[in-house]
N, CA, C and O atoms as a GROMACS GRO file, in nm:
protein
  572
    1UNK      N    1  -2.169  -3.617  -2.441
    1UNK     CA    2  -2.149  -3.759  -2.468
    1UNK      C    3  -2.211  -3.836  -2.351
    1UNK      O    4  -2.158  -3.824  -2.241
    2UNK      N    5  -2.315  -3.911  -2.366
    2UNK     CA    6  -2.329  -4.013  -2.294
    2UNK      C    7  -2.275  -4.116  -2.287
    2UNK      O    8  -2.255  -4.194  -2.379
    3UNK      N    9  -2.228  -4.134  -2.117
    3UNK     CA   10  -2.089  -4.222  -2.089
    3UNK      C   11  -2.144  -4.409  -2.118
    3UNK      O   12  -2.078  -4.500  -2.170
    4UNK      N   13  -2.256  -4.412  -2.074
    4UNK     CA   14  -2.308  -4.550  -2.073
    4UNK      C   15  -2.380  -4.526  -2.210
    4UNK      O   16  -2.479  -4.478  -2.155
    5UNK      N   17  -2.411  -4.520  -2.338
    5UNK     CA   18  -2.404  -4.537  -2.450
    5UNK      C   19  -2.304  -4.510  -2.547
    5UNK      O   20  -2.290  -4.576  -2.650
    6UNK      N   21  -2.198  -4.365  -2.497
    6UNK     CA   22  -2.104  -4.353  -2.582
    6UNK      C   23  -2.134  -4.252  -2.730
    6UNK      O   24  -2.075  -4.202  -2.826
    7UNK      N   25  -2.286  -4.268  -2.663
    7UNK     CA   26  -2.342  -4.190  -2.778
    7UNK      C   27  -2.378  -4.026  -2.768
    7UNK      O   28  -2.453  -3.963  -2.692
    8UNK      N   29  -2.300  -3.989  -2.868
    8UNK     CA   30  -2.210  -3.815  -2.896
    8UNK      C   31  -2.308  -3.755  -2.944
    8UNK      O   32  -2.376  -3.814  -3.027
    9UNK      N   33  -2.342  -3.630  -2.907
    9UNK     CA   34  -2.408  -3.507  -2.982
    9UNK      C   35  -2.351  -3.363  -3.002
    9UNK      O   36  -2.326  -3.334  -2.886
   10UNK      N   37  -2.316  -3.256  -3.076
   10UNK     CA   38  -2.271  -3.143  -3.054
   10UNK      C   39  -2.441  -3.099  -3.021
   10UNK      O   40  -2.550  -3.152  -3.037
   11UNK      N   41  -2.385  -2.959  -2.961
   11UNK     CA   42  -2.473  -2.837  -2.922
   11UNK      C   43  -2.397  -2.702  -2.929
   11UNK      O   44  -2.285  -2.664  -2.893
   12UNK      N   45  -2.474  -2.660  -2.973
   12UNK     CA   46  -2.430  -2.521  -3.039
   12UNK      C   47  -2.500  -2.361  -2.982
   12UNK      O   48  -2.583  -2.296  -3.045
   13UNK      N   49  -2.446  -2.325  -2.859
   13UNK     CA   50  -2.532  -2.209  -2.769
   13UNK      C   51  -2.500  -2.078  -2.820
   13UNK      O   52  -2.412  -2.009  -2.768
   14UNK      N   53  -2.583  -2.031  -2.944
   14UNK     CA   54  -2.586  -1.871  -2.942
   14UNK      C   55  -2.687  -1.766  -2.857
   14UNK      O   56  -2.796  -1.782  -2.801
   15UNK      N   57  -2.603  -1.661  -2.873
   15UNK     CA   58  -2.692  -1.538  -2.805
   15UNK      C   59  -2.664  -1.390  -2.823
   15UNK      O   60  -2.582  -1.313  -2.774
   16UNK      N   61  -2.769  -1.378  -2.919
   16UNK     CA   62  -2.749  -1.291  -3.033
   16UNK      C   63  -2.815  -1.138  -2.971
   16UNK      O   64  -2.799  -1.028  -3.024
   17UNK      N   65  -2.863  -1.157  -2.894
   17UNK     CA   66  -2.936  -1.086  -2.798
   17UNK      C   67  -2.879  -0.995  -2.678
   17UNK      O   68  -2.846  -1.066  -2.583
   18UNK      N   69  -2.859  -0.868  -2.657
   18UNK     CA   70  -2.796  -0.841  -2.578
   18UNK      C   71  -2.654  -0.808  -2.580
   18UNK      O   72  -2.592  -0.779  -2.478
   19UNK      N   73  -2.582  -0.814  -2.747
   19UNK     CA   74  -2.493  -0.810  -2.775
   19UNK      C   75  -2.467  -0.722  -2.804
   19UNK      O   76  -2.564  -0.666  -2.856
   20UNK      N   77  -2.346  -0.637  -2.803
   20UNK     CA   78  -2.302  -0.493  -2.777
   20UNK      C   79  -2.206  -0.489  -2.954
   20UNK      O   80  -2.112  -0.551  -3.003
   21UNK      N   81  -2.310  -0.363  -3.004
   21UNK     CA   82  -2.269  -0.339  -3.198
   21UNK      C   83  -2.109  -0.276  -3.173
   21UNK      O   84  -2.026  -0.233  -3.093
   22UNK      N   85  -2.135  -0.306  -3.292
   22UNK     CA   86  -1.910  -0.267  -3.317
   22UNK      C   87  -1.886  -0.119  -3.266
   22UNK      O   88  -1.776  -0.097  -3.216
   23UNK      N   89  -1.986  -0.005  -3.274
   23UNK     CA   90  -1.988   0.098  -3.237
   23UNK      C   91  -1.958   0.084  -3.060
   23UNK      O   92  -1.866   0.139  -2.998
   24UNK      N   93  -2.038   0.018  -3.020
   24UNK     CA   94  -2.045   0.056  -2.869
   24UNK      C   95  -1.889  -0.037  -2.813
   24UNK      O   96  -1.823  -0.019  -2.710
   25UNK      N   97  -1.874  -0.103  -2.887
   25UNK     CA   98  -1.746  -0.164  -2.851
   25UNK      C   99  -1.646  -0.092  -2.842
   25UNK      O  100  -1.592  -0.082  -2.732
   26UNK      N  101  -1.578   0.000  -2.988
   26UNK     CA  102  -1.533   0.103  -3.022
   26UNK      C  103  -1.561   0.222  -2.919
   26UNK      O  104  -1.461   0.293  -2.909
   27UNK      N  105  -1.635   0.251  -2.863
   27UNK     CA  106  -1.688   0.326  -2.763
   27UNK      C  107  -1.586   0.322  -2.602
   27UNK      O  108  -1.513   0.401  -2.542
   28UNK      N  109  -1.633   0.186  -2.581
   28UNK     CA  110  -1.565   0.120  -2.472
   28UNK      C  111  -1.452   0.153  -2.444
   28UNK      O  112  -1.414   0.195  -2.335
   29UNK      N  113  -1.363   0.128  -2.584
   29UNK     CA  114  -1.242   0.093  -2.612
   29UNK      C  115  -1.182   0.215  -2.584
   29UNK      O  116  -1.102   0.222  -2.490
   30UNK      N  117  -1.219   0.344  -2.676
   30UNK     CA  118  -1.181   0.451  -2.662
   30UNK      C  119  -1.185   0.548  -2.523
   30UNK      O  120  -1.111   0.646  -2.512
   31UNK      N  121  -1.312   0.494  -2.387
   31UNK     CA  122  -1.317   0.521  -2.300
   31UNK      C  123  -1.226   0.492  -2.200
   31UNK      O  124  -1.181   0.558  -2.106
   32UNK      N  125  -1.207   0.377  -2.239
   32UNK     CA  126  -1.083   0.287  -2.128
   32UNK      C  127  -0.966   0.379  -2.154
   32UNK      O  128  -0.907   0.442  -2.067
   33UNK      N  129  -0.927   0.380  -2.325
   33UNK     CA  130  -0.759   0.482  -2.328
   33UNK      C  131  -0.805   0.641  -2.282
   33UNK      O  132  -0.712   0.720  -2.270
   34UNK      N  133  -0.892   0.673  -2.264
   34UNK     CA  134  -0.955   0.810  -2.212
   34UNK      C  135  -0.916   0.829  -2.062
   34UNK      O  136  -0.874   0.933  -2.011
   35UNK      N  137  -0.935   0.719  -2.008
   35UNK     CA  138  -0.978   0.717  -1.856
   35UNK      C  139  -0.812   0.626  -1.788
   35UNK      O  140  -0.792   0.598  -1.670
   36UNK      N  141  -0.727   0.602  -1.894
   36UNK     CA  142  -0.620   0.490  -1.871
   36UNK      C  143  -0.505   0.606  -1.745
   36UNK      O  144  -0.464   0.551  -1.643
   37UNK      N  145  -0.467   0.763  -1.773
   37UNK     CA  146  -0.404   0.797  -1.720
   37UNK      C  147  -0.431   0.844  -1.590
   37UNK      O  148  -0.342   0.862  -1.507
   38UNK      N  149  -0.572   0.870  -1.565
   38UNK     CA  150  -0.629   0.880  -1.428
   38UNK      C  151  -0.630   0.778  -1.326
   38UNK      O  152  -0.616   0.784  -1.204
   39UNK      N  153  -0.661   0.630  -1.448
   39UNK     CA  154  -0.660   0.516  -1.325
   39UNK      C  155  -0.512   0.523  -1.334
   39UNK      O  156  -0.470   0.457  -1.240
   40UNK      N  157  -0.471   0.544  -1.364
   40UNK     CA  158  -0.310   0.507  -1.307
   40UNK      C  159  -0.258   0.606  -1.217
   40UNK      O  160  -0.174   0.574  -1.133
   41UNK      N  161  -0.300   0.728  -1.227
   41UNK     CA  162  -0.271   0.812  -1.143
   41UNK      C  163  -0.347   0.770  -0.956
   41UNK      O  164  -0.292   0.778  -0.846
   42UNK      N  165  -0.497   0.722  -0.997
   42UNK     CA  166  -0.551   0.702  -0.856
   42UNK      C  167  -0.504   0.579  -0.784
   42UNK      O  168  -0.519   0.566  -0.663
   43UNK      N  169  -0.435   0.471  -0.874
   43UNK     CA  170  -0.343   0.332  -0.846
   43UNK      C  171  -0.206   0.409  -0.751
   43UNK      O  172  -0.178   0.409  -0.631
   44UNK      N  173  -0.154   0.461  -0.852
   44UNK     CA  174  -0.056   0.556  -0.753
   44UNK      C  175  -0.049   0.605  -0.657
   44UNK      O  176   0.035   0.592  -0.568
   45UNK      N  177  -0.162   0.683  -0.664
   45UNK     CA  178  -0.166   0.747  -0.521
   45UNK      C  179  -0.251   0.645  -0.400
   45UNK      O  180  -0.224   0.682  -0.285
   46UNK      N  181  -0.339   0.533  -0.405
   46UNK     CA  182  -0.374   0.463  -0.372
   46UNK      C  183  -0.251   0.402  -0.273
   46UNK      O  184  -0.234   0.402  -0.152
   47UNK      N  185  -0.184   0.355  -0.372
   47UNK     CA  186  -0.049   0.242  -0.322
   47UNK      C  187   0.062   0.332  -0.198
   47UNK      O  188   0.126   0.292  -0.101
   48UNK      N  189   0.044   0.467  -0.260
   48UNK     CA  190   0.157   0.568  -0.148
   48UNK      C  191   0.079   0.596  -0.066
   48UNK      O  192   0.145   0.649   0.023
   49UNK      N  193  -0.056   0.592  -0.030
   49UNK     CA  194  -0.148   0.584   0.092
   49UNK      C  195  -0.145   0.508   0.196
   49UNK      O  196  -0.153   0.536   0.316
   50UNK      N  197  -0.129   0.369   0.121
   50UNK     CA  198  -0.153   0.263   0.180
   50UNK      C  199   0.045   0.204   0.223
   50UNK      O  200   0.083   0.140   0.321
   51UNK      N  201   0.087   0.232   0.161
   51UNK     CA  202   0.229   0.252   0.182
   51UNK      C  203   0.216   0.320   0.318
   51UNK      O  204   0.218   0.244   0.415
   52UNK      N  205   0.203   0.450   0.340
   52UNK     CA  206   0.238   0.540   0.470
   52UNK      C  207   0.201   0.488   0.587
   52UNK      O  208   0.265   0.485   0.692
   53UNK      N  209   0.080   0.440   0.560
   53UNK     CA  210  -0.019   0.389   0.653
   53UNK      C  211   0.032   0.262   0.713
   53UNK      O  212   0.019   0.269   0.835
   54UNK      N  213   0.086   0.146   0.673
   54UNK     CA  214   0.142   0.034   0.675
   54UNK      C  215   0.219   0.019   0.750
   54UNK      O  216   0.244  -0.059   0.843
   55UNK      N  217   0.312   0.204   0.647
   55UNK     CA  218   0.454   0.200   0.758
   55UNK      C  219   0.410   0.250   0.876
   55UNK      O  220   0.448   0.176   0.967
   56UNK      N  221   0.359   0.326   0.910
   56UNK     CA  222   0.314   0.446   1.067
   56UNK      C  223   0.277   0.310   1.128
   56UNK      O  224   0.360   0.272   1.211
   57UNK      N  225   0.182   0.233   1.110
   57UNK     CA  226   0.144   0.104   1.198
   57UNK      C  227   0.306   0.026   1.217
   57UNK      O  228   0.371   0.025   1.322
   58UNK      N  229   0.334  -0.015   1.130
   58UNK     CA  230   0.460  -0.127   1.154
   58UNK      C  231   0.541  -0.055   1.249
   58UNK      O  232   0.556  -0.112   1.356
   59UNK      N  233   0.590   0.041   1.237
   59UNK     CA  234   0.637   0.132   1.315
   59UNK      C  235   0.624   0.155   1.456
   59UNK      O  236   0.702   0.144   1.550
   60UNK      N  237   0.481   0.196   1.445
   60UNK     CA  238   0.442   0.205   1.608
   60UNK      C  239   0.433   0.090   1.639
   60UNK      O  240   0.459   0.076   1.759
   61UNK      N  241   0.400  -0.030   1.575
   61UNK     CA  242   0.375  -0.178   1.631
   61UNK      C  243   0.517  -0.275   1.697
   61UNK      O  244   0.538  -0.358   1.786
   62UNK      N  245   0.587  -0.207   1.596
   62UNK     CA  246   0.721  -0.296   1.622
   62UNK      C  247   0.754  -0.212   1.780
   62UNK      O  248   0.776  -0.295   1.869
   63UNK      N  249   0.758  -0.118   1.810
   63UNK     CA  250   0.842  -0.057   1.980
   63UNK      C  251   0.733  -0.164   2.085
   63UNK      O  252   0.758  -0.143   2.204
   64UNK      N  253   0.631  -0.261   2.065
   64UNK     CA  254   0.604  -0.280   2.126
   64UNK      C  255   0.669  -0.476   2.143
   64UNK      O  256   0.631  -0.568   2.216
   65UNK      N  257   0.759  -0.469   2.054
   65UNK     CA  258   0.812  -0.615   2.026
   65UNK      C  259   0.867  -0.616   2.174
   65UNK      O  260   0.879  -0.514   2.242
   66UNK      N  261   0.905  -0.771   2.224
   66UNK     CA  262   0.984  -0.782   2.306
   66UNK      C  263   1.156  -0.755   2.318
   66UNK      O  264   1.225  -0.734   2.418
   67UNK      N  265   1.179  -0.761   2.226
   67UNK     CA  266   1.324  -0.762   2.168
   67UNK      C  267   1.340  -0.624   2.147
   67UNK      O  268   1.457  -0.597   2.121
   68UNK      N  269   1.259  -0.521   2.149
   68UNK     CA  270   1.313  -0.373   2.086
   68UNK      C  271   1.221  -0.314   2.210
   68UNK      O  272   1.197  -0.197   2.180
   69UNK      N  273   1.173  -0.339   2.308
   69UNK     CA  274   1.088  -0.252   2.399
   69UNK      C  275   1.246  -0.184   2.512
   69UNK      O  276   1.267  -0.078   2.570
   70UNK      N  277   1.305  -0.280   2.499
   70UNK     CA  278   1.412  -0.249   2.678
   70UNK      C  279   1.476  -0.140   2.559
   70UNK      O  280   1.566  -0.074   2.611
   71UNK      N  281   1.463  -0.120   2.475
   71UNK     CA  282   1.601  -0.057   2.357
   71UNK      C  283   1.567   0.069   2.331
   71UNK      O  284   1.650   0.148   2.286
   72UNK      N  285   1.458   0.099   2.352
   72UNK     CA  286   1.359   0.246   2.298
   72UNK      C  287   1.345   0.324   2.448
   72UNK      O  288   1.275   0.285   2.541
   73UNK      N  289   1.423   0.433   2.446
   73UNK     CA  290   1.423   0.546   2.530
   73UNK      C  291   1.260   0.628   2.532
   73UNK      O  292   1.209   0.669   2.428
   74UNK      N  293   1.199   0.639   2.653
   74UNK     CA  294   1.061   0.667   2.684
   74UNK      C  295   1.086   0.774   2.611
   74UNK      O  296   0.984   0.775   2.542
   75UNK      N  297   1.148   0.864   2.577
   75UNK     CA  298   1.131   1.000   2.471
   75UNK      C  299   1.128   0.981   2.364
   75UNK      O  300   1.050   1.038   2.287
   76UNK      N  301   1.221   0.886   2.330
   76UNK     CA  302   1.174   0.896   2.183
   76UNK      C  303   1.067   0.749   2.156
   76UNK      O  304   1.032   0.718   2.042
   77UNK      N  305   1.034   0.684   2.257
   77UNK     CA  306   0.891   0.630   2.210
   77UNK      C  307   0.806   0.703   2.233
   77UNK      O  308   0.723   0.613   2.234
   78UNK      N  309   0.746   0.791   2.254
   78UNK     CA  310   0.680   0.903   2.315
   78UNK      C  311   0.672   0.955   2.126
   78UNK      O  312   0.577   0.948   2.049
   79UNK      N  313   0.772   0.991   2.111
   79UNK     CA  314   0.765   1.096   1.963
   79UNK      C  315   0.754   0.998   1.863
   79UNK      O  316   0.681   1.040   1.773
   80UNK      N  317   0.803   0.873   1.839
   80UNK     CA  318   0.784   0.770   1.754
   80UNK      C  319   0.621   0.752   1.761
   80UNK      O  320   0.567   0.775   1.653
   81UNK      N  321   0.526   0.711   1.880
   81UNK     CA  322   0.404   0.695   1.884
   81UNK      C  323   0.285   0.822   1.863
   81UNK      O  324   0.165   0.823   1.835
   82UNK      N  325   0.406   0.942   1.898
   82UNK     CA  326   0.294   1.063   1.824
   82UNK      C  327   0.320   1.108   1.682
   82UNK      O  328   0.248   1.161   1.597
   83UNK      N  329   0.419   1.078   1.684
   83UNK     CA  330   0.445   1.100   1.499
   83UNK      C  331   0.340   0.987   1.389
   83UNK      O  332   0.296   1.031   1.283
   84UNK      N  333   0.309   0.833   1.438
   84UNK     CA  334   0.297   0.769   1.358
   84UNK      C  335   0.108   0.830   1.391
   84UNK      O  336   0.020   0.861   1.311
   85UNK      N  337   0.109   0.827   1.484
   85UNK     CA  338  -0.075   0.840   1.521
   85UNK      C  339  -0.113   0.962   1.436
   85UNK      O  340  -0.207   0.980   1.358
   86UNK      N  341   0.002   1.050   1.479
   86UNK     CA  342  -0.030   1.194   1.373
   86UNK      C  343  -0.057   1.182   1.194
   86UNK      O  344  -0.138   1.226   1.112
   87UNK      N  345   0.049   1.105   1.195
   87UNK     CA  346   0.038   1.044   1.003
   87UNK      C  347  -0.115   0.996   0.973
   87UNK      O  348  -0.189   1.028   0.880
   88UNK      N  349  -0.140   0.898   1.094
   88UNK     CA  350  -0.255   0.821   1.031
   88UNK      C  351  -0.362   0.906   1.084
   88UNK      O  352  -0.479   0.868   1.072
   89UNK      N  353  -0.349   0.962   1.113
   89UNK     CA  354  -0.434   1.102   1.147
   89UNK      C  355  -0.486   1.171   1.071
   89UNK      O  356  -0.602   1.203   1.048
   90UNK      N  357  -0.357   1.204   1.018
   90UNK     CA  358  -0.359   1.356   0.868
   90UNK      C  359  -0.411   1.256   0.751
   90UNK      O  360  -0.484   1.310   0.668
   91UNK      N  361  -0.386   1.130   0.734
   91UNK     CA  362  -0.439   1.049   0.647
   91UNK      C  363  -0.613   1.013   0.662
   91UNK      O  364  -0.698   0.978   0.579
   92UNK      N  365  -0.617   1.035   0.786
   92UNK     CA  366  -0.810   0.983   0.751
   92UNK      C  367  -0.871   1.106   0.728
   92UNK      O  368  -0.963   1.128   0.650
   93UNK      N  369  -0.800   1.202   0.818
   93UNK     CA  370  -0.886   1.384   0.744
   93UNK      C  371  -0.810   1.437   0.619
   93UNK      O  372  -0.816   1.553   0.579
   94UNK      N  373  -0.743   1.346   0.569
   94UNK     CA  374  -0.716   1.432   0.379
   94UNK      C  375  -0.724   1.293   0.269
   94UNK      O  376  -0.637   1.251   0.193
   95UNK      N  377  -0.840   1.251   0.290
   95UNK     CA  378  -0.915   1.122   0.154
   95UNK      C  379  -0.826   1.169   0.042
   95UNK      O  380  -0.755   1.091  -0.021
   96UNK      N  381  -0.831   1.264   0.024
   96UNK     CA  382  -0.842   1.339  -0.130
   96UNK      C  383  -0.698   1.382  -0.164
   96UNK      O  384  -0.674   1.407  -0.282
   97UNK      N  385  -0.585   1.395  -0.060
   97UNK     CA  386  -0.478   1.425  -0.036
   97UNK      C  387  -0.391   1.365  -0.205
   97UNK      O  388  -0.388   1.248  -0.242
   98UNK      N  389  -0.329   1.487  -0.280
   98UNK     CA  390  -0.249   1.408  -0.378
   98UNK      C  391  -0.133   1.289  -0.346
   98UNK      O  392  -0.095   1.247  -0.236
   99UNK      N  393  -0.104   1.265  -0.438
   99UNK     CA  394   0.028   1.190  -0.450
   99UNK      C  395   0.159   1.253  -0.365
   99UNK      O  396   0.245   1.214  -0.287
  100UNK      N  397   0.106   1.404  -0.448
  100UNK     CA  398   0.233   1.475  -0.361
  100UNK      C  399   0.240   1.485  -0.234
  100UNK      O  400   0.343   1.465  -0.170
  101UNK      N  401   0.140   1.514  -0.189
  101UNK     CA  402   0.072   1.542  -0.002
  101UNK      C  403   0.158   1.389   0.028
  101UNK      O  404   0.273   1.394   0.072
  102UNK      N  405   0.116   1.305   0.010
  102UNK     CA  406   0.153   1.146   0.050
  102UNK      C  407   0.275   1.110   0.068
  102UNK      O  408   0.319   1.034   0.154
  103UNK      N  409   0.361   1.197  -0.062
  103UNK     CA  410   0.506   1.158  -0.042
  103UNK      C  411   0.562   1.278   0.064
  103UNK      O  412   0.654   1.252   0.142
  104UNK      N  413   0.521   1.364   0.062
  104UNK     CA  414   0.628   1.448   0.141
  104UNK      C  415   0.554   1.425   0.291
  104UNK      O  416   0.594   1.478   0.394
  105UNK      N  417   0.460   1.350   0.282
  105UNK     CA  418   0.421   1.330   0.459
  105UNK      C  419   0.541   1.189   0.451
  105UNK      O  420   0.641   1.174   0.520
  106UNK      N  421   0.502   1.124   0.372
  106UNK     CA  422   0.614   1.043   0.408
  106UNK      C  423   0.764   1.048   0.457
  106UNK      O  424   0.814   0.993   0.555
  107UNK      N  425   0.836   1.149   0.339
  107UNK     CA  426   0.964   1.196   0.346
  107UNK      C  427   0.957   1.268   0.505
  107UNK      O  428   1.037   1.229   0.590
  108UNK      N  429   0.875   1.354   0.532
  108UNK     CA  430   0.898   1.381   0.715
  108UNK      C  431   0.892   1.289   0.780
  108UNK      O  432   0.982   1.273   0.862
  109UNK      N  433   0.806   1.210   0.775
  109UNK     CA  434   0.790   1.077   0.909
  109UNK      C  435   0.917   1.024   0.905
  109UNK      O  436   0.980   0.991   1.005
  110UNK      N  437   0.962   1.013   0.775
  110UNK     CA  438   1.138   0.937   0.780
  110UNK      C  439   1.220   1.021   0.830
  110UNK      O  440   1.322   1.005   0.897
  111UNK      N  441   1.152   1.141   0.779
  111UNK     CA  442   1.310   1.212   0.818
  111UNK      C  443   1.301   1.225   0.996
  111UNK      O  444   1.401   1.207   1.065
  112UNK      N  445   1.181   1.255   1.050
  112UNK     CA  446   1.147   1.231   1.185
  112UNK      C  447   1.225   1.096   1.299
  112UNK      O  448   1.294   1.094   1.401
  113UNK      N  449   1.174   1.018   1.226
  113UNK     CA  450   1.169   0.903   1.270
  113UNK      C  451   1.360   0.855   1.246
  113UNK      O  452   1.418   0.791   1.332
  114UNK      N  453   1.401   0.883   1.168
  114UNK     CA  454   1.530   0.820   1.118
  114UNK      C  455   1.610   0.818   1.221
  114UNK      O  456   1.672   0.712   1.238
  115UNK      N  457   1.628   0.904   1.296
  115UNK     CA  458   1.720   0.903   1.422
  115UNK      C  459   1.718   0.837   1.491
  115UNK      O  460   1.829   0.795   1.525
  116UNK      N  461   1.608   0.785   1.553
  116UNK     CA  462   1.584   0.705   1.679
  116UNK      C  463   1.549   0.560   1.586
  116UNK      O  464   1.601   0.466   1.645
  117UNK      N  465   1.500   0.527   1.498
  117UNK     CA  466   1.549   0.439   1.451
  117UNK      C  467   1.675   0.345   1.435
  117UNK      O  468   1.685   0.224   1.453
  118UNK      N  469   1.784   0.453   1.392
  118UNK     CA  470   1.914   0.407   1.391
  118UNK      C  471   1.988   0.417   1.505
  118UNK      O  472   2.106   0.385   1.492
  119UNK      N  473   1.952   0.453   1.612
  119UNK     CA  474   2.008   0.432   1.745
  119UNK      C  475   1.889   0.272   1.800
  119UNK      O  476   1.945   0.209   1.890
  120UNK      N  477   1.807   0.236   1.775
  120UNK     CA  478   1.702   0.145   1.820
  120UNK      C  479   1.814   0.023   1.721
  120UNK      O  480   1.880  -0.064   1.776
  121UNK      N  481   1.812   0.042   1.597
  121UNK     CA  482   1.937  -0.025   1.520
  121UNK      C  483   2.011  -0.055   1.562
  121UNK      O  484   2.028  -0.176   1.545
  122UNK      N  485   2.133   0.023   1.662
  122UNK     CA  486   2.240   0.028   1.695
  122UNK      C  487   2.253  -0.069   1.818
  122UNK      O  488   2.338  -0.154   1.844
  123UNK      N  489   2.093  -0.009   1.913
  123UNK     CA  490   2.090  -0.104   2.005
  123UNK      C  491   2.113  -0.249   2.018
  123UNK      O  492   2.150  -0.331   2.101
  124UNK      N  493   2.065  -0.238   1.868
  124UNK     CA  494   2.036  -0.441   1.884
  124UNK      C  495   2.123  -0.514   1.818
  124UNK      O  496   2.093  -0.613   1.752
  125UNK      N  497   2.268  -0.456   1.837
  125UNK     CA  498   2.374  -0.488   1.777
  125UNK      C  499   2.410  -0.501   1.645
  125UNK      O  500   2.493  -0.583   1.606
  126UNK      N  501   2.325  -0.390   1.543
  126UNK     CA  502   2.401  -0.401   1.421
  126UNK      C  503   2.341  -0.510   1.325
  126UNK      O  504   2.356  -0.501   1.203
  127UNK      N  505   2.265  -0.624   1.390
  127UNK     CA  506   2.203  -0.754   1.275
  127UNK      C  507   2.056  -0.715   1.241
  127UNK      O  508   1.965  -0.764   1.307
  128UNK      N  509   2.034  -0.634   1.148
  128UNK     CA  510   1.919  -0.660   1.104
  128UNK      C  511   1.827  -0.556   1.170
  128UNK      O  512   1.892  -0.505   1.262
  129UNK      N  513   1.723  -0.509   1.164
  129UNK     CA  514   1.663  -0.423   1.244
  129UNK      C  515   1.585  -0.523   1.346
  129UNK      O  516   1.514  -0.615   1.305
  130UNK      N  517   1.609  -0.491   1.493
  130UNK     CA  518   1.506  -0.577   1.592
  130UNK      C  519   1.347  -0.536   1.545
  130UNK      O  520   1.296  -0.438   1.489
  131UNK      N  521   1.289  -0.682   1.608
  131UNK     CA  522   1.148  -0.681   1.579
  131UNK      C  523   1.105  -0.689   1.461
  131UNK      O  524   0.996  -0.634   1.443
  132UNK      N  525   1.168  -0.756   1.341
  132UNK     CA  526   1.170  -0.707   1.195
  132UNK      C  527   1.104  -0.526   1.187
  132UNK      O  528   0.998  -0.496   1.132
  133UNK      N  529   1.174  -0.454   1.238
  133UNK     CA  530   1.150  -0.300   1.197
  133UNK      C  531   1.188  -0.313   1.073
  133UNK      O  532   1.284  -0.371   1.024
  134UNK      N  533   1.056  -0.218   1.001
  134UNK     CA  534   1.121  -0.188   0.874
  134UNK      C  535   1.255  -0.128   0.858
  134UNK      O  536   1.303  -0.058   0.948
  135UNK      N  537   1.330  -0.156   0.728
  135UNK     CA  538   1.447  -0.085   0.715
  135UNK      C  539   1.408   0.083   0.628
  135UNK      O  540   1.380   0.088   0.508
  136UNK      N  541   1.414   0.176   0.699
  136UNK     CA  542   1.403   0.331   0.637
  136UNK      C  543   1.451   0.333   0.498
  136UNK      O  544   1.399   0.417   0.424
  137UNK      N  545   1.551   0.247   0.446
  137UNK     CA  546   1.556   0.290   0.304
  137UNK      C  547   1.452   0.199   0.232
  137UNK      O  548   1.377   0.268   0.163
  138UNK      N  549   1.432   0.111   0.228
  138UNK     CA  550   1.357   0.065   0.158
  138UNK      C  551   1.213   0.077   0.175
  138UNK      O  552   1.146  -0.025   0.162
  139UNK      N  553   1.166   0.170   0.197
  139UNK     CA  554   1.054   0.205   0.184
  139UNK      C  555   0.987   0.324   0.112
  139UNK      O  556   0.876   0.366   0.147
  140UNK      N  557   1.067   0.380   0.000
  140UNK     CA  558   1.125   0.455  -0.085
  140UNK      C  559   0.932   0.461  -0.136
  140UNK      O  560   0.838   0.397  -0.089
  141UNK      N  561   0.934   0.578  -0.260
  141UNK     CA  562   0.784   0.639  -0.315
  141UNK      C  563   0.736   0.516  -0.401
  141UNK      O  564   0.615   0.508  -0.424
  142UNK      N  565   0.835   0.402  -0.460
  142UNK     CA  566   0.836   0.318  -0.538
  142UNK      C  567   0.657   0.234  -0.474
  142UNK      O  568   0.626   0.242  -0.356
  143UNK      N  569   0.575   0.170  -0.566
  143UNK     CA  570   0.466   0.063  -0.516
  143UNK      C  571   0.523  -0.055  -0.550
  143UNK      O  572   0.465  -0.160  -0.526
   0.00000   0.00000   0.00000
């Protein structure tokens, strides 16, 4: 529409060219539900990768807060900082590592880590984890 005449035209843009036949569509279609349980499987394991990884950093990052440094006994920051380096360790030399590899490295780092956590907890009187530390349960296999 031209604004200073007011005066209207339709236009009509086909492109008939380049257009993909009912077959190859059908094709598509059937490839995607072919390929649907793998991508969900590599989404999965993707997310519990990036999960571990997140946590081992937050982890080692938080003992360096101000509020949780006087609270962390040099031994067990010592094993807190070789445990998490070790995770992200075993994570850059196993790309290919399943789902399963991912969760049960996980389930050790917690189970590792859980102790001195909940004494680092305890330290800081019971409100909340200092340094926003993650809380160990909620960081469950769930994405």
């Amino acid at each position: 529409m031209d604004k200073s005449t007011n005066k209207k035209n339709n236009i009509t843009i086909s492109n008939n060219k380049g257009r993909l036949s009912k077959e190859e569509i059908e094709r598509l279609v059937k490839d995607a539900e072919k390929y649907k349980d793998e991508d969900e499987a590599i989404r999965k394991k993707v997310e519990a990768k990036n999960q571990l990884e997140g946590y081992a950093f937050q982890i080692k990052n938080s003992l360096n807060d101000e509020k949780v440094k006087d609270k962390v006994d040099p031994e067990d920051r010592k094993i807190v900082e070789e445990a998490c380096t070790e995770t992200t360790t075993w994570l850059e030399a196993n790309q290919n590592a399943t789902y399963e590899e991912i969760e049960s490295k996980r389930k050790s780092l917690e189970e590792k880590l859980q102790p001195i956590m909940m004494k680092i907890h305890q330290a800081g009187g019971g409100q909340g984890m200092p340094g926003n530390m993650p809380d160990m349960g909620n960081m469950g296999g769930q994405g």
